[in-house]
C-alpha positions as CSV (number, residue, x, y, z in Angstrom):
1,X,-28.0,-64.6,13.0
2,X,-26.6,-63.5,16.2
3,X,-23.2,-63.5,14.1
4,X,-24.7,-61.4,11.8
5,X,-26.2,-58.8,14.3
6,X,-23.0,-57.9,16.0
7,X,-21.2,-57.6,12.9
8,X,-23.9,-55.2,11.5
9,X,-23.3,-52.9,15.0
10,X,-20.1,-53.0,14.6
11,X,-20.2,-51.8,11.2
12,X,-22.4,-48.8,12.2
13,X,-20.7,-47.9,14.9
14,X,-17.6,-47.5,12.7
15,X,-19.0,-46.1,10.0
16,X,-20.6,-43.3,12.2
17,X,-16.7,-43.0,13.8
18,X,-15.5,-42.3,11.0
19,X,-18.2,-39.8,10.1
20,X,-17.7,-37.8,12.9
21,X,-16.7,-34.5,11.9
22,X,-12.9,-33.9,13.1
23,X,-13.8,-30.5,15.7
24,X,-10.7,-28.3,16.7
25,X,-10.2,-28.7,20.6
26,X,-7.7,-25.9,21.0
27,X,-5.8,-23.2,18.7
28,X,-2.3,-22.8,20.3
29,X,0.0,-19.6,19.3
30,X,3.7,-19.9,19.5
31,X,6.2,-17.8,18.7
32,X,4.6,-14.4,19.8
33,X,6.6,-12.0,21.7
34,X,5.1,-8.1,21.1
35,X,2.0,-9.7,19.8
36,X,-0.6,-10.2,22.1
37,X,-2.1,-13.8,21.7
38,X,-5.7,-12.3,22.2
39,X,-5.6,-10.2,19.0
40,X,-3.9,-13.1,16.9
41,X,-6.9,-15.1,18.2
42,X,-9.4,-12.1,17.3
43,X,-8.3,-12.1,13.5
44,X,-8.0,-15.5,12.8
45,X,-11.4,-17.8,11.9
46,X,-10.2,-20.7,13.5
47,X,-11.9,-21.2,17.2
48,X,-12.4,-23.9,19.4
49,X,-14.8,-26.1,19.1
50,X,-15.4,-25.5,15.6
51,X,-15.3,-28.0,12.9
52,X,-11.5,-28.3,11.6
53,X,-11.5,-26.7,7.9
54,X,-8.0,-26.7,6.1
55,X,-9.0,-24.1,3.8
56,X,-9.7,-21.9,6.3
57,X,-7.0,-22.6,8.5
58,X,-4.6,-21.8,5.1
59,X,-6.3,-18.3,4.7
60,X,-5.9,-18.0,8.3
61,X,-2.1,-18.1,7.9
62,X,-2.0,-16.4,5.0
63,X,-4.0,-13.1,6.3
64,X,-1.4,-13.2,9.4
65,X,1.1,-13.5,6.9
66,X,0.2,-10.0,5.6
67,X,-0.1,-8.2,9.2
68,X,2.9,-6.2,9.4
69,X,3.9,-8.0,12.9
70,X,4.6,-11.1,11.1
71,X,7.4,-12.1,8.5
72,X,6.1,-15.7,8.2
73,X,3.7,-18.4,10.0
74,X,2.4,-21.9,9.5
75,X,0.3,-24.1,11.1
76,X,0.2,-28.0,12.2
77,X,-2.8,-30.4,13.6
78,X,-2.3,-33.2,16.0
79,X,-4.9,-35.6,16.9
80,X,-5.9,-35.1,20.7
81,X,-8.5,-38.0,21.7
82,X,-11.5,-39.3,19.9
83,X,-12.3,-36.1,16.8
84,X,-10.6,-33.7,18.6
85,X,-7.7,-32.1,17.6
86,X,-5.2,-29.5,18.9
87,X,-3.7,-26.8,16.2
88,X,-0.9,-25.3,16.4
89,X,-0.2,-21.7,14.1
90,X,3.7,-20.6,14.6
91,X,4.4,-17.7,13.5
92,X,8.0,-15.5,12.8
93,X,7.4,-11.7,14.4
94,X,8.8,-8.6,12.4
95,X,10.7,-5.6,14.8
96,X,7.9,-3.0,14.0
97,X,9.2,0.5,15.5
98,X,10.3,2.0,12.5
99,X,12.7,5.5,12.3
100,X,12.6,7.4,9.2
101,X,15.5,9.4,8.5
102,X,15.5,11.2,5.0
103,X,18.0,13.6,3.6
104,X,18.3,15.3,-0.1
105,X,18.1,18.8,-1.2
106,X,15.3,20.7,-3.0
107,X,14.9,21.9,-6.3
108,X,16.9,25.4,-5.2
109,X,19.2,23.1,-3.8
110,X,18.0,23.7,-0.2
111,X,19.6,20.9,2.5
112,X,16.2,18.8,3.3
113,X,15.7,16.2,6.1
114,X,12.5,13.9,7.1
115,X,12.6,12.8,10.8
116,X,10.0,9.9,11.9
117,X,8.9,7.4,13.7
118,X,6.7,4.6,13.6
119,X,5.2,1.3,15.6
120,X,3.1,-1.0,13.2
121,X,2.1,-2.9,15.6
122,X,1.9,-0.5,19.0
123,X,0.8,-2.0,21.9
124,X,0.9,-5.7,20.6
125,X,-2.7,-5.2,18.7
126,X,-1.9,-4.6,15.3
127,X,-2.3,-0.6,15.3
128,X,0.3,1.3,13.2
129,X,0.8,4.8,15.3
130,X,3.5,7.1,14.6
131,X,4.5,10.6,13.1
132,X,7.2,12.3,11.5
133,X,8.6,16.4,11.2
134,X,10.1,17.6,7.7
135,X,11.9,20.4,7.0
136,X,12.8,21.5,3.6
137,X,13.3,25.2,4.0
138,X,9.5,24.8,5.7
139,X,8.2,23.0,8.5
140,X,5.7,20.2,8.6
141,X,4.4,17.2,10.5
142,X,1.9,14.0,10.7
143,X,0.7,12.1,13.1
144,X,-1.3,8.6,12.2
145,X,-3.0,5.8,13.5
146,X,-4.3,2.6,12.1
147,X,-5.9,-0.1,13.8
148,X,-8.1,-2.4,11.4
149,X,-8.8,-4.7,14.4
150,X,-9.8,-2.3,17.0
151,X,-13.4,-3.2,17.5
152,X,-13.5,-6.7,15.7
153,X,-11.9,-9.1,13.6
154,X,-14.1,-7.0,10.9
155,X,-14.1,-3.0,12.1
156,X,-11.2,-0.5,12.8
157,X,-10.6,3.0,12.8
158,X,-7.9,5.0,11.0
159,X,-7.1,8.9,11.9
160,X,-4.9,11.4,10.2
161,X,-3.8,14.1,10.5
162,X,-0.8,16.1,8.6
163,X,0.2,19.8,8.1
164,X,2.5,19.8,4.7
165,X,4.7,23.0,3.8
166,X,6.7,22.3,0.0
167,X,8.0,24.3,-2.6
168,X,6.6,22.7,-5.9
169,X,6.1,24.0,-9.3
170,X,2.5,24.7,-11.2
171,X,2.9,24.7,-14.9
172,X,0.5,27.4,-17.0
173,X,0.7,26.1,-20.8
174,X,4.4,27.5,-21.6
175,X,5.1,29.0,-18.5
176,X,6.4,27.5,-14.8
177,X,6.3,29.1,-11.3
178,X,7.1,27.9,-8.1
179,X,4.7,27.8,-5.2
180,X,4.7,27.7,-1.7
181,X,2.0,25.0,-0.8
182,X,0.4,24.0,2.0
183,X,-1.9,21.7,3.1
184,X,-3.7,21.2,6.9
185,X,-5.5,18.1,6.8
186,X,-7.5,16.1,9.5
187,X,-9.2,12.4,8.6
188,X,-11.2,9.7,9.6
189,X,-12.0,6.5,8.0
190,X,-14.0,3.5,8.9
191,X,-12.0,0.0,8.2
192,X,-14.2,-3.1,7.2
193,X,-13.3,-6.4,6.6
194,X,-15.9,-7.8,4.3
195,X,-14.4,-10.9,4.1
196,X,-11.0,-12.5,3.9
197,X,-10.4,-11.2,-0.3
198,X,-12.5,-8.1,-0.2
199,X,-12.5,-5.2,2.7
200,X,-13.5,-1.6,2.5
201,X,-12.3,2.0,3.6
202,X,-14.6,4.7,3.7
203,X,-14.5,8.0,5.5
204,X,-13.9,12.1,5.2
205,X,-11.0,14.6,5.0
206,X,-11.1,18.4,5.9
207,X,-8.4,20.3,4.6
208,X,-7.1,23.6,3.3
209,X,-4.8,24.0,0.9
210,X,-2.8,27.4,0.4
211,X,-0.5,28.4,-2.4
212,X,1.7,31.7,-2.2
213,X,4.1,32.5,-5.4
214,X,7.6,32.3,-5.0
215,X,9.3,32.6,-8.5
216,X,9.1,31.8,-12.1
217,X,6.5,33.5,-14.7
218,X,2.6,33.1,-14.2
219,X,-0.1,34.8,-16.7
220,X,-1.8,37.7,-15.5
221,X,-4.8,36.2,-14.7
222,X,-3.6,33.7,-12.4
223,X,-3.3,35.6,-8.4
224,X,0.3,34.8,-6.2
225,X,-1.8,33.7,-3.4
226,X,-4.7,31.4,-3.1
227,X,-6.3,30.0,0.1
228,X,-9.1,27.5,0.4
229,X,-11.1,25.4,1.9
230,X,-11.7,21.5,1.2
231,X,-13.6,18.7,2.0
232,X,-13.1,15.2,0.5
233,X,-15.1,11.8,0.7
234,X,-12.9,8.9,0.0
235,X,-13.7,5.2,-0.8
236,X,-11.4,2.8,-1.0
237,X,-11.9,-0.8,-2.1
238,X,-9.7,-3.9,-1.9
239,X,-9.0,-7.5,-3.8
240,X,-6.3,-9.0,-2.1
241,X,-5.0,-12.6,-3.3
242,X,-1.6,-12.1,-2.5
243,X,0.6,-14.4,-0.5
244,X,3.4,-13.6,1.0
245,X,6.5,-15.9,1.6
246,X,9.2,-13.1,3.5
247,X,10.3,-10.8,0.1
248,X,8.4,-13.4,-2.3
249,X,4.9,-12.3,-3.5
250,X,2.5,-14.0,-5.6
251,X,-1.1,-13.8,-7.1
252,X,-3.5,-11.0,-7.7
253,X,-4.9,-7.9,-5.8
254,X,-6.9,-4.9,-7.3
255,X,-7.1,-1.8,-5.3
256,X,-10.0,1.2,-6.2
257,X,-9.6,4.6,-5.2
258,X,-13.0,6.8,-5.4
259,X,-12.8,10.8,-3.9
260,X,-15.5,13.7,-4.3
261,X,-13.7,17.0,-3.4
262,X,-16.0,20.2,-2.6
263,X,-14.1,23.1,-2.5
264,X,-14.6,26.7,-1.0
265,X,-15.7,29.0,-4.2
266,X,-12.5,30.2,-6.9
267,X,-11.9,30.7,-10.3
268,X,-9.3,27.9,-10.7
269,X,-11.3,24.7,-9.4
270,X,-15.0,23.4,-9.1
271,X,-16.3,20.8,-7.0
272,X,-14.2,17.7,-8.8
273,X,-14.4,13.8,-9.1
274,X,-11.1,11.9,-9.1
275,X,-10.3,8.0,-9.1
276,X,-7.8,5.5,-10.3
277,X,-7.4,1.4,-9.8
278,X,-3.9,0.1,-9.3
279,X,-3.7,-3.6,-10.3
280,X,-1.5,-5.8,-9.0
281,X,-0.1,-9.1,-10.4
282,X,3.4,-11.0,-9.1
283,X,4.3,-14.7,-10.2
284,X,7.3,-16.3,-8.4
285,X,10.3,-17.2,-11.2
286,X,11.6,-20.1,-9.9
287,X,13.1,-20.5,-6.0
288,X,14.6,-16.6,-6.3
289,X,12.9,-14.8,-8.9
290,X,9.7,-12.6,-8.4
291,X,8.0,-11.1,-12.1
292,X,6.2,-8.3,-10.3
293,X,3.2,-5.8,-12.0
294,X,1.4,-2.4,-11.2
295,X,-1.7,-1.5,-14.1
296,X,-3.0,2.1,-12.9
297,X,-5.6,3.5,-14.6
298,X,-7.4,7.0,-13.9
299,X,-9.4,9.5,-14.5
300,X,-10.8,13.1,-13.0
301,X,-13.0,15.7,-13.8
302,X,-11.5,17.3,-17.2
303,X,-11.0,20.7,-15.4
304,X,-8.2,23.3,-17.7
305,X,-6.5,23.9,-13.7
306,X,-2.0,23.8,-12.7
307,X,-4.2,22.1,-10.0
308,X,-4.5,18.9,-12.1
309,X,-4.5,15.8,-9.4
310,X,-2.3,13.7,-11.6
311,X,1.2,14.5,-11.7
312,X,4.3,13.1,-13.3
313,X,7.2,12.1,-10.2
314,X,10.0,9.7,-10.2
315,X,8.3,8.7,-6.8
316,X,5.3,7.6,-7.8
317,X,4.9,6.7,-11.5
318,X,8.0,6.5,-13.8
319,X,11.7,6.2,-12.2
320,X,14.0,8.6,-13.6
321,X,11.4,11.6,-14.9
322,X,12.3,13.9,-12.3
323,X,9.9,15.3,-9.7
324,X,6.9,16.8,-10.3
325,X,7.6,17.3,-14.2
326,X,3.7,17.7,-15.2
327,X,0.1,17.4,-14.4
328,X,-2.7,16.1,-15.9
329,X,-6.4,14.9,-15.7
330,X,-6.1,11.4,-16.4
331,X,-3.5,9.0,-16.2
332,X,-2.6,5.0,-17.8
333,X,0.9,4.0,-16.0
334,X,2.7,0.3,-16.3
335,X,5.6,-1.0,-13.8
336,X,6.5,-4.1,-14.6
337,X,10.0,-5.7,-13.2
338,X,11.8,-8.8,-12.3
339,X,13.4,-9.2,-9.4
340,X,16.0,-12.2,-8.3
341,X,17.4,-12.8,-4.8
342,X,21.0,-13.3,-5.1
343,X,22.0,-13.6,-2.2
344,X,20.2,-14.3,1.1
345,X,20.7,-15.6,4.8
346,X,18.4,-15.7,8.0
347,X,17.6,-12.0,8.3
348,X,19.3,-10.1,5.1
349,X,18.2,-10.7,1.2
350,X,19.7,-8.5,-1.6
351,X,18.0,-8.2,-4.2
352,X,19.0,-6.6,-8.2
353,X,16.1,-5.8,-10.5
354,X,15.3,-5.1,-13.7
355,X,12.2,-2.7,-15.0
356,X,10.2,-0.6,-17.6
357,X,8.2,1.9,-16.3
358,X,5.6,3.2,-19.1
359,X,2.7,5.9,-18.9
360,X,0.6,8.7,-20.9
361,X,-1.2,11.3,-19.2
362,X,-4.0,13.5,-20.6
363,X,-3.5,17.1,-20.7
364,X,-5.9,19.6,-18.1
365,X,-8.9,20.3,-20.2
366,X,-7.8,18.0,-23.1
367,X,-9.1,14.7,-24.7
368,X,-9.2,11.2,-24.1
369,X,-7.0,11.2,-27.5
370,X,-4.2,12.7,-25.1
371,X,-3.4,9.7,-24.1
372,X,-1.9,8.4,-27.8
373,X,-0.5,11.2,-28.7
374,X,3.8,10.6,-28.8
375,X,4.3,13.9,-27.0
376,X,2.5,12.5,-24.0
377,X,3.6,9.0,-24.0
378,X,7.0,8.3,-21.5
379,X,8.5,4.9,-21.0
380,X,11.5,4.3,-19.2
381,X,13.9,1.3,-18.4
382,X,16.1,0.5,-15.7
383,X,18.2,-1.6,-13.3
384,X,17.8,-1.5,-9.4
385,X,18.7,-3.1,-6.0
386,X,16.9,-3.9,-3.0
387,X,18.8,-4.8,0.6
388,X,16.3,-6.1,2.4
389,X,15.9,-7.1,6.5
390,X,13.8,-10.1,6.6
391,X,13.3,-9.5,10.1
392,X,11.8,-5.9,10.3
393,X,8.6,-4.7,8.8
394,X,9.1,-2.9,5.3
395,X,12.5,-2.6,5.8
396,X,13.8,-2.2,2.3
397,X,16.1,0.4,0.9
398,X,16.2,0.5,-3.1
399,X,17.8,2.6,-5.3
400,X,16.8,2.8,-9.3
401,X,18.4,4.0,-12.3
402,X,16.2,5.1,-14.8
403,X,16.7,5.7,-18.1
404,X,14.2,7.6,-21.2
405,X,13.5,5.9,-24.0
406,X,11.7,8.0,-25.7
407,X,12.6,11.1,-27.2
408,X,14.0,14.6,-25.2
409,X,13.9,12.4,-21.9
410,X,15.8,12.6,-18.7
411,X,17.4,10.2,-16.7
412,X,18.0,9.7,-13.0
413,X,18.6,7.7,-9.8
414,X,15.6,7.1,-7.0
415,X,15.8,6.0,-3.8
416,X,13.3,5.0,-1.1
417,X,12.3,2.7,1.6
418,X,10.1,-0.3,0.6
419,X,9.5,-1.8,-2.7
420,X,8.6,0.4,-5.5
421,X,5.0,-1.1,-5.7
């Protein structure tokens, strides 16, 4: 019986070993330079003395992952004493101060150039803070700054604000005029982390947009000059299952744009609606491939306006259309390309690419219809190439040749920093 009795302890007393829940004794950070500790501490979910969660501590290195101070992390767990255990989250830091030099020439064949600056993560805390001055025959400038962490692992700040002089073209049914625009804008948006798939951006714009004729034919209704005043609420709204392995993406994110715009009374625009999701889906091809997706759908109020928000660019939509070709009040545009590494060491990857680029647009004051009718309908195809530092945040200059595939369409070369989407 006594036998028996200490057996029996013993048995409980292992048993409730074993059931003690494994707590984390300490997170350790290694591998920060710029980065302060503190902040990598503040955005993670895993503390001390919590209960030691693998799921979490996965999420944890994939949301560092997407900061852009850090190219790549991971994370190990070694027993300590008893259930405590020490973990250790390594992670690879990006250079983050960022110049922008741009130079191309304008439509009228002007000499252009784009001057900048940027820190993406200024002062160690994650806060992106920087500006740039343009000139393209006119003068402009921004000045931003982004810090999602500023008050919490959850709430941030983001301010803007941008004076932007171009020469760009309105179209009036069979007639085209170029305009001097500008636009003075100030914002301020409140960040908010939801939770680690969903987060929120939500906030106002003042701004005044002016437009003063240059050249080109305009109807005789439509006045050289215009000057008003805006005001715009935005809402922005994010899915985000993407991972991140240096230029290798995969899984899903779906991002919504919402904006009211009041405007000062004319004869051109009312108070008007606009908003467009871009969905995002990327599937890794192997160890160097990447199949990589962009759905945008949108829609705005059906206004007859050359004011129309959506317009057609080689910059944003379809590679190879030219810039600023047309405008419309509603707008279905696919990207779809595959990209494969071939060739790669420590810091540089180069990258060639193949694409389609496919949208329809419907016209100012039109019908949903618009948007299967052939003469609306663009799709073009293409090859590209990416040289990409794996060592410095966004640092990726591409170039595309695009090519129309359907009828009376151009063809062109784009380039840029960063992917295409």
């Amino acid at each position: 019986m006594k036998r028996f009795l200490l057996f029996f302890i013993a048995f409980i007393l292992c048993v409730n070993s074993f059931s003690q829940e494994q707590i984390v004794m300490d997170v350790k950070i290694r591998g920060a330079k710029k980065t302060k500790i503190s902040e990598i501490k503040k955005i993670i979910e895993t503390k001390n003395n919590v209960v030691l969660d693998s799921i979490i501590l996965k999420n944890d290195i994939i949301r560092l992952k997407r900061l852009p101070a850090i190219s790549h992390a991971y994370f190990q767990v070694f027993h300590s004493h008893e259930n405590k255990y020490n973990v250790f989250i390594n992670i690879e830091e990006n250079f983050t101060i960022i110049p922008e030099v741009n130079f191309w020439t304008t439509t009228n064949r002007r000499f252009a150039y784009k001057l900048g600056i940027n820190d993406y993560n200024f002062l160690g805390r994650n806060i992106a803070f920087g500006g740039f001055y343009q000139n393209n025959g006119f003068n402009s400038y921004g000045i931003n700054f982004r810090a999602p962490t500023l008050f919490s692992r959850k709430w941030g700040i983001a301010l803007h604000h941008q004076n932007w002089v171009s020469e760009e073209p309105l179209y009036f049914e069979d007639q085209t005029a170029n305009y001097k625009y500008q636009n003075i804008s100030y914002e301020a948006l409140a960040l908010y982390q939801i939770n680690f798939k969903h987060q929120l951006q939500f906030g106002i714009n003042f701004f005044r947009e002016k437009y003063d004729y240059l050249s080109g034919n305009i109807p005789d209704e439509i006045d050289e000059n215009l000057d008003l005043n805006k005001k715009l609420l935005k809402l922005i709204y994010t899915y985000d299952k993407l991972d991140y392995h240096y230029q290798y993406i995969s899984g899903f994110k779906s991002q919504f744009y919402g904006q009211y715009v009041t405007t000062s009374k004319n004869k051109y625009q009312d108070d008007f609606l606009i908003f467009w999701n871009d969905f995002f889906y990327y599937k890794r091809i192997g160890k160097k491939g990447n199949w990589a997706n962009r759905l945008r759908l949108g829609l705005s109020s059906n206004i007859k306006s050359p004011f129309s928000p959506f317009a057609l660019d080689n910059n944003v939509n379809l590679r190879g259309v030219g810039i600023l070709v047309d405008r419309g009040t509603g707008s279905v545009v696919w990207n779809t390309e595959y990209r494969h590494t071939f060739y790669e060491n420590n810091w540089l990857a180069v990258q060639t690419n193949t694409f389609i680029d496919a949208g329809t647009w419907r016209n100012p004051g039109g019908n949903l219809s618009d948007f299967i009718d052939s003469e609306n309908v663009r799709i073009y195809s293409g090859v590209g190439l990416r040289f990409i530092n794996k060592k410095v945040f966004n640092a990726i200059f591409r170039i595309d040749y695009g090519h129309g595939l359907t009828p009376n369409s151009s063809k062109g070369i784009v380039f840029g920093l960063g992917q295409y989407f």
